[in-house]
PDB file of N, CA, C and O in Angstrom:
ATOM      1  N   UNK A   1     132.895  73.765  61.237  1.00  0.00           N
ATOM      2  CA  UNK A   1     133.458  73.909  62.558  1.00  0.00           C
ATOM      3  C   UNK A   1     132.760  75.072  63.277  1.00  0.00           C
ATOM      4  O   UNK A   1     132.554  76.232  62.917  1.00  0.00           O
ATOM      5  N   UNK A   2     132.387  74.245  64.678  1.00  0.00           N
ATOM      6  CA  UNK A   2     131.916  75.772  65.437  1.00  0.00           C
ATOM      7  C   UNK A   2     132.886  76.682  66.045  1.00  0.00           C
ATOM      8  O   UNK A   2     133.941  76.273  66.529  1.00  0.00           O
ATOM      9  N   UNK A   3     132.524  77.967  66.023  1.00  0.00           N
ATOM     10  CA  UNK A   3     133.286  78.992  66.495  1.00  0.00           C
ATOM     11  C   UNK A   3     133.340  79.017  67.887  1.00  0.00           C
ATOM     12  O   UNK A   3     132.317  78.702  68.494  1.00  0.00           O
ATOM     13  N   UNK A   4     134.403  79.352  68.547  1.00  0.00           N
ATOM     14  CA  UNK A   4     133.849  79.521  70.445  1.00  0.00           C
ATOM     15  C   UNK A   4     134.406  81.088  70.633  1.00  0.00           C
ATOM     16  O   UNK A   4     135.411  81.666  70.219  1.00  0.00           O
ATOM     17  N   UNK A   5     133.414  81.443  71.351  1.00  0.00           N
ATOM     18  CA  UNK A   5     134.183  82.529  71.677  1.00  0.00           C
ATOM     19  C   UNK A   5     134.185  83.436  72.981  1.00  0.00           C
ATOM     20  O   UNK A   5     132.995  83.690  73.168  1.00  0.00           O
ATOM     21  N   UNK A   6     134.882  84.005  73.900  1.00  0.00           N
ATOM     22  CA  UNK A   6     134.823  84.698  75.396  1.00  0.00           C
ATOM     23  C   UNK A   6     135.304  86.168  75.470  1.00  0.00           C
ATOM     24  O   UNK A   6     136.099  86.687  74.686  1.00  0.00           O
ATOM     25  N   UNK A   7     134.802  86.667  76.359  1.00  0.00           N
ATOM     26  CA  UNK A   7     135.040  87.970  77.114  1.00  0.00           C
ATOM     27  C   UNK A   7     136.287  88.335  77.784  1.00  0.00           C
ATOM     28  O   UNK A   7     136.683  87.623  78.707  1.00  0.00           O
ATOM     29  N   UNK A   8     136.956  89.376  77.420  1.00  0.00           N
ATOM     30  CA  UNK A   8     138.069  89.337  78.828  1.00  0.00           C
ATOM     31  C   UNK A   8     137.999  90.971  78.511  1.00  0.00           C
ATOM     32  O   UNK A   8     137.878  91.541  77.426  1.00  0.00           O
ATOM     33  N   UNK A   9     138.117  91.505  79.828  1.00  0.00           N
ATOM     34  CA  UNK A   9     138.255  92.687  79.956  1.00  0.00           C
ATOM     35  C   UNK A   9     139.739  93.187  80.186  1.00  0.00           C
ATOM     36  O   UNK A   9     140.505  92.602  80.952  1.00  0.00           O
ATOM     37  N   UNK A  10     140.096  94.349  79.443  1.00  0.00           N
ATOM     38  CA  UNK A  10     141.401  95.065  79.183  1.00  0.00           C
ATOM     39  C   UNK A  10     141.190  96.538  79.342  1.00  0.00           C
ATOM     40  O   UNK A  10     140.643  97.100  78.393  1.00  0.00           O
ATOM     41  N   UNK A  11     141.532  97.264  80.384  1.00  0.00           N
ATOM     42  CA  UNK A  11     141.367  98.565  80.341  1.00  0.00           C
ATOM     43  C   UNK A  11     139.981  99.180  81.147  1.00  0.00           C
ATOM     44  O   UNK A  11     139.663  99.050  82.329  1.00  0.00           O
ATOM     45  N   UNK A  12     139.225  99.968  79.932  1.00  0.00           N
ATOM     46  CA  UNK A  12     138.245 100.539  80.171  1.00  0.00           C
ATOM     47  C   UNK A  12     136.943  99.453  78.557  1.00  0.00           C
ATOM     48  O   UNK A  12     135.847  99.775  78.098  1.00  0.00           O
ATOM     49  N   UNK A  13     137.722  98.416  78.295  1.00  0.00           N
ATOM     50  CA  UNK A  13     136.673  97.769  77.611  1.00  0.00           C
ATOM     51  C   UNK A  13     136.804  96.389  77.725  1.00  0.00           C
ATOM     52  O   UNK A  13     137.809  95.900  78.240  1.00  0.00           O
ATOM     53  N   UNK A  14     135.645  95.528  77.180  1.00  0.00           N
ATOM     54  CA  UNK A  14     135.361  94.412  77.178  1.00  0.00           C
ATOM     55  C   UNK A  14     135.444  93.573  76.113  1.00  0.00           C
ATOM     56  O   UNK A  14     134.355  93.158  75.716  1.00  0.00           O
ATOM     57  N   UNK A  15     136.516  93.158  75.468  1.00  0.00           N
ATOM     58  CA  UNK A  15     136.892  92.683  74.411  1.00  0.00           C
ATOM     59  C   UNK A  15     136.218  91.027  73.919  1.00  0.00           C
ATOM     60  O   UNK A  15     136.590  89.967  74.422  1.00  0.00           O
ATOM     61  N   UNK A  16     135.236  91.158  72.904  1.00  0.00           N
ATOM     62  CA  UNK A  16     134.742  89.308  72.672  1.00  0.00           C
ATOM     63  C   UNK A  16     136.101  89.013  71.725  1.00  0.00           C
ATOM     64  O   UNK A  16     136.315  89.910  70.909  1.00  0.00           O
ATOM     65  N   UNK A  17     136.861  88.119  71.714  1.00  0.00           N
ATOM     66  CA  UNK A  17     137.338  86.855  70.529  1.00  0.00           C
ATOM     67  C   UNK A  17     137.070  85.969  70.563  1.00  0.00           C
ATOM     68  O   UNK A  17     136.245  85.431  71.301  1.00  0.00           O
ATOM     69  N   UNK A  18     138.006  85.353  69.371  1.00  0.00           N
ATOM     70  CA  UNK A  18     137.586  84.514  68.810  1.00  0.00           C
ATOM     71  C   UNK A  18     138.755  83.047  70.046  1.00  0.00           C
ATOM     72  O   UNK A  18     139.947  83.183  70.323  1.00  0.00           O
ATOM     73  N   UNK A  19     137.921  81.961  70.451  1.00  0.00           N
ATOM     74  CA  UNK A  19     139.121  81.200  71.305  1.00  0.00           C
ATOM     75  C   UNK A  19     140.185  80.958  70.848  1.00  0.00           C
ATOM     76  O   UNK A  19     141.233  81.260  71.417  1.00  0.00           O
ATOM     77  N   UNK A  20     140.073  79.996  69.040  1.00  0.00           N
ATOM     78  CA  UNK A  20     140.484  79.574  68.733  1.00  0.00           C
ATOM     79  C   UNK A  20     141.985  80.080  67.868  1.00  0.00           C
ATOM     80  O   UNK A  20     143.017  79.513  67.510  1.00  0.00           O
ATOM     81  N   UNK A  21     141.626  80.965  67.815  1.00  0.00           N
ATOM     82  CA  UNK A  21     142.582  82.052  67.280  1.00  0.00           C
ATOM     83  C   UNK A  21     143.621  83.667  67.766  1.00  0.00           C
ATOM     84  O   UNK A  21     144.541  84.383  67.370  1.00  0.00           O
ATOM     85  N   UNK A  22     142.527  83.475  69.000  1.00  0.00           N
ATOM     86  CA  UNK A  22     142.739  84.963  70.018  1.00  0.00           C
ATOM     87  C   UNK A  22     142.312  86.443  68.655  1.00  0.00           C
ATOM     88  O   UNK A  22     142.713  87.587  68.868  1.00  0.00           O
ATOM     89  N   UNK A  23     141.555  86.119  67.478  1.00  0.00           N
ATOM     90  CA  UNK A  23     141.170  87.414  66.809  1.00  0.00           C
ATOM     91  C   UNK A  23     139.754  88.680  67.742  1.00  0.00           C
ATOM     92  O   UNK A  23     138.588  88.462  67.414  1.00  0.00           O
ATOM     93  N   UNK A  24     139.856  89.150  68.162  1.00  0.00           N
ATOM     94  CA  UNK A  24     139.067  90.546  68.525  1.00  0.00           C
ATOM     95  C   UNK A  24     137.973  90.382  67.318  1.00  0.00           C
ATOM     96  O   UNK A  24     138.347  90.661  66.179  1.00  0.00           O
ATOM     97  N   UNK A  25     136.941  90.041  67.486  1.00  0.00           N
ATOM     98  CA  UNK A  25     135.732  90.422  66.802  1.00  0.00           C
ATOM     99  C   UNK A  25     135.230  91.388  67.078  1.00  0.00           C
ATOM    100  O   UNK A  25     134.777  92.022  66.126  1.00  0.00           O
ATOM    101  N   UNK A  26     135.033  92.056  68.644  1.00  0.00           N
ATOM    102  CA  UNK A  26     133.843  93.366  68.674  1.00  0.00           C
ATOM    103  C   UNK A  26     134.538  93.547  69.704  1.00  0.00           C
ATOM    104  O   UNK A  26     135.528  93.000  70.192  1.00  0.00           O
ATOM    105  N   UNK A  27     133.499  94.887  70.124  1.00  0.00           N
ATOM    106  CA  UNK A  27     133.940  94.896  71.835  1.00  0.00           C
ATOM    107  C   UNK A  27     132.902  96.094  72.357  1.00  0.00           C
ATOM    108  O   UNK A  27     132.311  96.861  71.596  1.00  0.00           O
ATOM    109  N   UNK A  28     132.779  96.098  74.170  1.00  0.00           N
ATOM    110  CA  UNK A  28     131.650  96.992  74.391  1.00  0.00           C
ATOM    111  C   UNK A  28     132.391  97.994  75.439  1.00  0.00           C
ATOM    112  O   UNK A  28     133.217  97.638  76.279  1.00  0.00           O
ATOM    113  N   UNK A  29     131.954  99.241  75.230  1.00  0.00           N
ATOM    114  CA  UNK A  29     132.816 100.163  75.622  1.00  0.00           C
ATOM    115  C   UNK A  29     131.482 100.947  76.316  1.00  0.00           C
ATOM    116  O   UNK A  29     130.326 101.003  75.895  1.00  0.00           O
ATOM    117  N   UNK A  30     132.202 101.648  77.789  1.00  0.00           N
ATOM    118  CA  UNK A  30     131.037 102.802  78.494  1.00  0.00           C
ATOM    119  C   UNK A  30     131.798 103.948  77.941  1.00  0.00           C
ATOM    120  O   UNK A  30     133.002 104.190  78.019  1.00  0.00           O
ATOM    121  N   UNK A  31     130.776 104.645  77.327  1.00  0.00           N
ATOM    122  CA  UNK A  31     131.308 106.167  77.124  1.00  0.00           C
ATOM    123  C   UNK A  31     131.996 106.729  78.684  1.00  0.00           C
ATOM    124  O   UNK A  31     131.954 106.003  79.678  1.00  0.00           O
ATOM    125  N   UNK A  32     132.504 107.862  78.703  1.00  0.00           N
ATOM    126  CA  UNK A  32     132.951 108.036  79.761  1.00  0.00           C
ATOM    127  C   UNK A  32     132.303 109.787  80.125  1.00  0.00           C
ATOM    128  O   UNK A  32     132.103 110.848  79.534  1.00  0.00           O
ATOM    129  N   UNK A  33     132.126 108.959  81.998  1.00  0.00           N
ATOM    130  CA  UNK A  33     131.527 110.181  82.685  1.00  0.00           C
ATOM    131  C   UNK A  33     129.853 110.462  82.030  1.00  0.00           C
ATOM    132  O   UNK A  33     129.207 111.495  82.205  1.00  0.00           O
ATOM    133  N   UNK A  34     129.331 109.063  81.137  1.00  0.00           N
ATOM    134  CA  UNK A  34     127.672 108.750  81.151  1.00  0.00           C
ATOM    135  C   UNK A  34     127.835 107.313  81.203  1.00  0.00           C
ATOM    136  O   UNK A  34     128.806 106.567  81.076  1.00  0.00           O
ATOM    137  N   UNK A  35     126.535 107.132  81.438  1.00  0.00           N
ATOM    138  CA  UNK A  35     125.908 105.538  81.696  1.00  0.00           C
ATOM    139  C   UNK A  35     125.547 104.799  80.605  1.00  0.00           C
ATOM    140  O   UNK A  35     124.812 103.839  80.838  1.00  0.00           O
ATOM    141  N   UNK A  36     125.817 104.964  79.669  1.00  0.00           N
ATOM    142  CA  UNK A  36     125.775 104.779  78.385  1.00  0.00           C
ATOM    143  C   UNK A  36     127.038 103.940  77.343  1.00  0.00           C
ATOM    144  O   UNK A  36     128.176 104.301  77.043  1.00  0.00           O
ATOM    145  N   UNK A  37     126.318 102.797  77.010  1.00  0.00           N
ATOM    146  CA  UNK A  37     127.160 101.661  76.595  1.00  0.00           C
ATOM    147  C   UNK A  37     126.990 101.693  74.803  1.00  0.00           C
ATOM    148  O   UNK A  37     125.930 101.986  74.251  1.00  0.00           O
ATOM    149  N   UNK A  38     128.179 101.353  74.116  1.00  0.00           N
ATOM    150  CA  UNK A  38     127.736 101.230  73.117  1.00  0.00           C
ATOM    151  C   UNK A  38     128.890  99.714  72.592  1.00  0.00           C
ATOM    152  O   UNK A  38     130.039  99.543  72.998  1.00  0.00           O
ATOM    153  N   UNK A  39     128.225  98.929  71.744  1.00  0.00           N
ATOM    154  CA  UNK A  39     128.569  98.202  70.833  1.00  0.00           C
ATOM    155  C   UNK A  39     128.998  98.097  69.823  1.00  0.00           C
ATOM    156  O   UNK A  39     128.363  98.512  68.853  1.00  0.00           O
ATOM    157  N   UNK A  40     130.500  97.376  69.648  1.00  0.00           N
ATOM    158  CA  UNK A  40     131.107  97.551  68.280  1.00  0.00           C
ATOM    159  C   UNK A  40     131.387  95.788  67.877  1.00  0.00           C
ATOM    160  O   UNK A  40     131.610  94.964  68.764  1.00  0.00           O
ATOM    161  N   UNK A  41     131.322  95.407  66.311  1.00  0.00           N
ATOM    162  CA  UNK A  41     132.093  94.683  66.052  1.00  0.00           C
ATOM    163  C   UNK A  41     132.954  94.846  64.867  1.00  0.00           C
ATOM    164  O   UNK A  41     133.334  95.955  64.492  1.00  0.00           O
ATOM    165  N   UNK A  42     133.362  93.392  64.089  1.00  0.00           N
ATOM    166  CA  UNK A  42     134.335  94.360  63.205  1.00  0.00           C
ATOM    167  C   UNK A  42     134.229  92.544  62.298  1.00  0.00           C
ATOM    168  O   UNK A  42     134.210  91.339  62.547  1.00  0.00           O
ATOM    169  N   UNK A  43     134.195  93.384  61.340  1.00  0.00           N
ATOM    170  CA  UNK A  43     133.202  92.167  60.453  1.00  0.00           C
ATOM    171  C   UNK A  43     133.987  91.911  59.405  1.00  0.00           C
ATOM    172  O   UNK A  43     133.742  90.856  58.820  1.00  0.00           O
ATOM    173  N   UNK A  44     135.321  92.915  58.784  1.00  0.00           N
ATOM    174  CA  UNK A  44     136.253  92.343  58.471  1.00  0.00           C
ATOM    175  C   UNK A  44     136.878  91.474  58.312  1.00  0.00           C
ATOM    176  O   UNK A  44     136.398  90.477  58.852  1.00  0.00           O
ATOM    177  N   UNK A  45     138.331  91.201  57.503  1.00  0.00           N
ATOM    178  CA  UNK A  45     139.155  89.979  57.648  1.00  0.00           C
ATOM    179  C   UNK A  45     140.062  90.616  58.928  1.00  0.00           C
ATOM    180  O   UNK A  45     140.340  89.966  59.936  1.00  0.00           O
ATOM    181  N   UNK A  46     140.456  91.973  58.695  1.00  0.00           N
ATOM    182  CA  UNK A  46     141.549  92.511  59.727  1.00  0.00           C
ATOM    183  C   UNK A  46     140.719  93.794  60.738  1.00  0.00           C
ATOM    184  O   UNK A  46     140.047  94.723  60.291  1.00  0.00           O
ATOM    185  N   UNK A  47     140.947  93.564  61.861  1.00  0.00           N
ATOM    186  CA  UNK A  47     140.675  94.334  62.904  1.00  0.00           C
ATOM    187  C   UNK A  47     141.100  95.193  63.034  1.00  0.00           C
ATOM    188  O   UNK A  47     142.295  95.343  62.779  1.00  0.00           O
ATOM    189  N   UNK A  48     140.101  96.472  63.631  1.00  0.00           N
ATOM    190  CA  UNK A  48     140.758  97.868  64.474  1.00  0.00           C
ATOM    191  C   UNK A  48     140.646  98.762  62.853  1.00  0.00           C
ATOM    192  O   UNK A  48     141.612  99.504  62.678  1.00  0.00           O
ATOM    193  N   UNK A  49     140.001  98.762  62.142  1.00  0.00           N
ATOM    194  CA  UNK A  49     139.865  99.807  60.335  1.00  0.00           C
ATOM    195  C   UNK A  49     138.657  99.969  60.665  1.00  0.00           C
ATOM    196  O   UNK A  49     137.854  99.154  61.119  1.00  0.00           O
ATOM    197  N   UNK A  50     138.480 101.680  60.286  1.00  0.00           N
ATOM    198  CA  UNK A  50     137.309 101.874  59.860  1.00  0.00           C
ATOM    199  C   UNK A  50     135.995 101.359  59.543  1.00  0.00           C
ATOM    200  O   UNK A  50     134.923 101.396  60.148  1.00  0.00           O
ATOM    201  N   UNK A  51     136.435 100.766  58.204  1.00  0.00           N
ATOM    202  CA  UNK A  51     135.938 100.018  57.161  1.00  0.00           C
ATOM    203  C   UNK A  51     135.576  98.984  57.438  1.00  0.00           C
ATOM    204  O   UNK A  51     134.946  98.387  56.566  1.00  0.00           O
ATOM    205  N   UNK A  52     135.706  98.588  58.202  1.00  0.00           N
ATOM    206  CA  UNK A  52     135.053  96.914  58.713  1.00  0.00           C
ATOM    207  C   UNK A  52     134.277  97.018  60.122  1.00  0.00           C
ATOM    208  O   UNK A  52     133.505  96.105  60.416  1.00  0.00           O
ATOM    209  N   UNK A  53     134.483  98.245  61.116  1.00  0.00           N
ATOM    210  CA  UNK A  53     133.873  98.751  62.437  1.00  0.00           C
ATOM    211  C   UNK A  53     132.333  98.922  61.921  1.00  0.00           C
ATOM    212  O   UNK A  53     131.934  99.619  60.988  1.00  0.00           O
ATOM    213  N   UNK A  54     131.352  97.819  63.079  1.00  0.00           N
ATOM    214  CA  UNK A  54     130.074  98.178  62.527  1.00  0.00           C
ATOM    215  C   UNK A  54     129.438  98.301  64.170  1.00  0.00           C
ATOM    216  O   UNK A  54     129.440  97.449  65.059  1.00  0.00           O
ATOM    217  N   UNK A  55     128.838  99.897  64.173  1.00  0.00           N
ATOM    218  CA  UNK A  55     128.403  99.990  65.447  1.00  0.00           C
ATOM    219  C   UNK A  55     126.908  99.391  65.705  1.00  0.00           C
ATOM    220  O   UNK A  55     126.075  99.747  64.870  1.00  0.00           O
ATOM    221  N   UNK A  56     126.412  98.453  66.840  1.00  0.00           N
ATOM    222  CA  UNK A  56     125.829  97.956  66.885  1.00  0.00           C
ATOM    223  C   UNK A  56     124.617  99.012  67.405  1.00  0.00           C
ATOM    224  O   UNK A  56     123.455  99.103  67.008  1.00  0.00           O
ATOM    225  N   UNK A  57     125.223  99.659  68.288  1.00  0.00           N
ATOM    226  CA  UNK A  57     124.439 100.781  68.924  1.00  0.00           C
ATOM    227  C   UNK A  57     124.565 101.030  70.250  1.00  0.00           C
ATOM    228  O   UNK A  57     125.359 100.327  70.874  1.00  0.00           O
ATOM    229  N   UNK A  58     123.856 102.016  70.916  1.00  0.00           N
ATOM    230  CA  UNK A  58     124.077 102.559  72.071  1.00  0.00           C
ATOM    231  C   UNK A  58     122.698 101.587  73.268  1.00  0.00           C
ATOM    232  O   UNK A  58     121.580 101.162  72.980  1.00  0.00           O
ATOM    233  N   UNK A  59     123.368 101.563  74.406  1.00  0.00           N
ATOM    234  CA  UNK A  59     122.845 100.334  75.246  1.00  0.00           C
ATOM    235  C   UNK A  59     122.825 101.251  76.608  1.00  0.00           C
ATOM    236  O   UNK A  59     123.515 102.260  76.752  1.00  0.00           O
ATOM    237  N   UNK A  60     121.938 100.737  77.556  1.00  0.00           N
ATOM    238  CA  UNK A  60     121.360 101.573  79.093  1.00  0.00           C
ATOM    239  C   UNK A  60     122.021 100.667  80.017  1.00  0.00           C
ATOM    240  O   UNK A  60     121.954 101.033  81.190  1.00  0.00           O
ATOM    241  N   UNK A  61     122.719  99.448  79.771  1.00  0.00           N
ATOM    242  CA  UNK A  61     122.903  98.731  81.013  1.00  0.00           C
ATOM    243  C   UNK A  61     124.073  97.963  79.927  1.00  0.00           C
ATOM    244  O   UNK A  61     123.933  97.890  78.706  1.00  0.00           O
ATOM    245  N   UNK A  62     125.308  97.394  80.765  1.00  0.00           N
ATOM    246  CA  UNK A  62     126.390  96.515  79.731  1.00  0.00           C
ATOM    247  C   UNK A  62     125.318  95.236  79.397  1.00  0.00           C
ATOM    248  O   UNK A  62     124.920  95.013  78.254  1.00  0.00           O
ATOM    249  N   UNK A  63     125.130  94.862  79.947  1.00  0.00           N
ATOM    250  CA  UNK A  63     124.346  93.333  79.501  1.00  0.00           C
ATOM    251  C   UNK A  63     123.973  93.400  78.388  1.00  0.00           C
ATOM    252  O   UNK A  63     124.329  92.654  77.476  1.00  0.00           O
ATOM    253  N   UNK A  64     123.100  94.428  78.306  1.00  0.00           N
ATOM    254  CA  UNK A  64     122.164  94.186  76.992  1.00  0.00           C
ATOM    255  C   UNK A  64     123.601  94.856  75.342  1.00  0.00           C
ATOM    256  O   UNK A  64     123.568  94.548  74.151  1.00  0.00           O
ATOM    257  N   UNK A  65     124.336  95.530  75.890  1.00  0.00           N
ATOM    258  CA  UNK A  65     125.424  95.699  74.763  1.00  0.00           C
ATOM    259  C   UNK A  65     126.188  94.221  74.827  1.00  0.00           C
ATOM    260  O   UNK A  65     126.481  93.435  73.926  1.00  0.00           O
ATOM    261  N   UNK A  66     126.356  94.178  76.044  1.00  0.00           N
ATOM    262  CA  UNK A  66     127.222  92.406  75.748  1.00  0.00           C
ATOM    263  C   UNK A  66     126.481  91.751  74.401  1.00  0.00           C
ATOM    264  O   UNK A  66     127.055  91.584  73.325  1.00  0.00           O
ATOM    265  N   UNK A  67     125.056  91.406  74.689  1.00  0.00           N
ATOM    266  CA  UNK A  67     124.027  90.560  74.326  1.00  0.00           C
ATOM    267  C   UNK A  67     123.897  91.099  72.708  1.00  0.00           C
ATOM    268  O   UNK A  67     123.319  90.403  71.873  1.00  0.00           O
ATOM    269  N   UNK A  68     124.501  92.418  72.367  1.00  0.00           N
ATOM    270  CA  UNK A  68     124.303  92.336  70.773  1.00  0.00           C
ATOM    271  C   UNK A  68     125.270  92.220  70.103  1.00  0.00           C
ATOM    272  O   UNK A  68     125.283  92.268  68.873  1.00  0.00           O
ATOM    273  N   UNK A  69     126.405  92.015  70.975  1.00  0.00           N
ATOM    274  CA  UNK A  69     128.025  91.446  70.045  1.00  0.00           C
ATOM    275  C   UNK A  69     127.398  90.116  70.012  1.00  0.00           C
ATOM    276  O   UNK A  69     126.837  89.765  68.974  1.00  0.00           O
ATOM    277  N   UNK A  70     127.435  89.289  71.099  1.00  0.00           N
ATOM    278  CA  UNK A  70     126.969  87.791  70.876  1.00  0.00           C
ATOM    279  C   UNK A  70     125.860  87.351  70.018  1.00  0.00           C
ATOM    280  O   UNK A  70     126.021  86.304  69.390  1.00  0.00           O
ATOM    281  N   UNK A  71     124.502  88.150  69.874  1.00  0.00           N
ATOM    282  CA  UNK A  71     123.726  87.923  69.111  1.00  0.00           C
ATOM    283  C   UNK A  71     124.258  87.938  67.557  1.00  0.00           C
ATOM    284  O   UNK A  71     123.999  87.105  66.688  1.00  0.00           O
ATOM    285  N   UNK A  72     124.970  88.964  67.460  1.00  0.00           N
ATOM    286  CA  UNK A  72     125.523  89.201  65.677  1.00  0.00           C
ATOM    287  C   UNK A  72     126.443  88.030  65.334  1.00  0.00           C
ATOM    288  O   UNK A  72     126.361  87.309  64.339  1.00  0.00           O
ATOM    289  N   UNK A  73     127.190  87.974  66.168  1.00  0.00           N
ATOM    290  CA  UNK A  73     128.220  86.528  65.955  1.00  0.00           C
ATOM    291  C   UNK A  73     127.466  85.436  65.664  1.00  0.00           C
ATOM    292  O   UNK A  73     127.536  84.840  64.590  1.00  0.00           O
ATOM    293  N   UNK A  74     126.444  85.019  66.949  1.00  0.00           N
ATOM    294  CA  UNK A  74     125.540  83.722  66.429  1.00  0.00           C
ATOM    295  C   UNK A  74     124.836  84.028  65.115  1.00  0.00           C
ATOM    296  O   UNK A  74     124.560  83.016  64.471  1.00  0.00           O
ATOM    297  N   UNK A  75     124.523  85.055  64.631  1.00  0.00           N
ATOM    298  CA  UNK A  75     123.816  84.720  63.471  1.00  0.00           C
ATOM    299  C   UNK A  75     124.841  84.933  62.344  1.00  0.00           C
ATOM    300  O   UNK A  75     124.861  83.946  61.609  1.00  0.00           O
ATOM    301  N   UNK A  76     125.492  85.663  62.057  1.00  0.00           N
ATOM    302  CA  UNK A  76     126.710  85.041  61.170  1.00  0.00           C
ATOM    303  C   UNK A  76     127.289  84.103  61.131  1.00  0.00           C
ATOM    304  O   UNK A  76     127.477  83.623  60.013  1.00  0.00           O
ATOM    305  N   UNK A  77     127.883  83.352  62.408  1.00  0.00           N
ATOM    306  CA  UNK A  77     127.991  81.626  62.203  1.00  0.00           C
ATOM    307  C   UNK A  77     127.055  81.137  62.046  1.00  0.00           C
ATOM    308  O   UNK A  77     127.551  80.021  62.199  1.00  0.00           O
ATOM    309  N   UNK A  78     125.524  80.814  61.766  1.00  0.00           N
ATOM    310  CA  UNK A  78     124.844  80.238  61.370  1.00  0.00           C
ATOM    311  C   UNK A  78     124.092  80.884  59.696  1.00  0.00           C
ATOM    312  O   UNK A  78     123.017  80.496  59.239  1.00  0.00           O
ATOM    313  N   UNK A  79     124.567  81.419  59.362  1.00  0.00           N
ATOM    314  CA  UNK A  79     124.230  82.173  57.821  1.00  0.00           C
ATOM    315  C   UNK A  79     125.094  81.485  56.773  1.00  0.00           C
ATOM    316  O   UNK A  79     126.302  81.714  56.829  1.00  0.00           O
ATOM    317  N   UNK A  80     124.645  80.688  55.843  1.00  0.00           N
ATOM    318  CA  UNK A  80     125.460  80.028  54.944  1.00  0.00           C
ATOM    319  C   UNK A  80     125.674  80.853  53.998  1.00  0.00           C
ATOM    320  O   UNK A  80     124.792  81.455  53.386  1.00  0.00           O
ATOM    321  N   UNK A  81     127.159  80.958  53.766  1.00  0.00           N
ATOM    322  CA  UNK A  81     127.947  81.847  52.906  1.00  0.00           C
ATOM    323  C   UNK A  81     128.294  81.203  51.886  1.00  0.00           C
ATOM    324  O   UNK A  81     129.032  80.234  52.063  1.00  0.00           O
ATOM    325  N   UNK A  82     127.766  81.630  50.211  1.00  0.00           N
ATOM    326  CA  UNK A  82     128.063  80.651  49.023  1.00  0.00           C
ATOM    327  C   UNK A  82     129.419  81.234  48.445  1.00  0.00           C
ATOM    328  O   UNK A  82     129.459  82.451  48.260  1.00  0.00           O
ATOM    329  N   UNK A  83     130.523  80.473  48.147  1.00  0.00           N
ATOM    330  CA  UNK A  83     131.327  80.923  47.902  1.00  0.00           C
ATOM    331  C   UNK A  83     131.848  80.937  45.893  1.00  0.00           C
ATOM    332  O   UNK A  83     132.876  81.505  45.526  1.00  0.00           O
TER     333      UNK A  83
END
């Protein structure tokens, strides 16, 4: 099954989930009072821990932070996981 997933903004960030479920995978946040974007997702089973927060990195424009939550997602849904 494919995953779908959208943007909605809450606050001062930009939250990706998951459609099908409403789970928070990542999200892209402007530091505040700089121009400076950084990328989080969360690769976990449960959201918002430490331990599962993986920073993608720091970004000059939102687009290109949008563009590395979505990039990490597409390649984890397409990575076959042997169980």
């Amino acid at each position: 099954m494919t995953k779908s997933y959208l943007w909605k903004n809450i606050g001062d960030k930009f939250y990706f989930y998951e459609v099908h479920t409403g789970k928070i995978v990542g999200f892209v946040h402007k530091y505040p009072h700089h121009d400076v974007w950084i990328s989080v997702v969360y690769k976990g089973e449960y959201a918002f821990t430490v331990d599962t927060e993986v920073h993608l990195g720091q970004y000059i424009d939102f687009s290109f932070a949008q563009s590395a939550v979505e990039y990490y997602w597409d390649v984890q849904n397409r990575t076959l996981l042997e169980g």
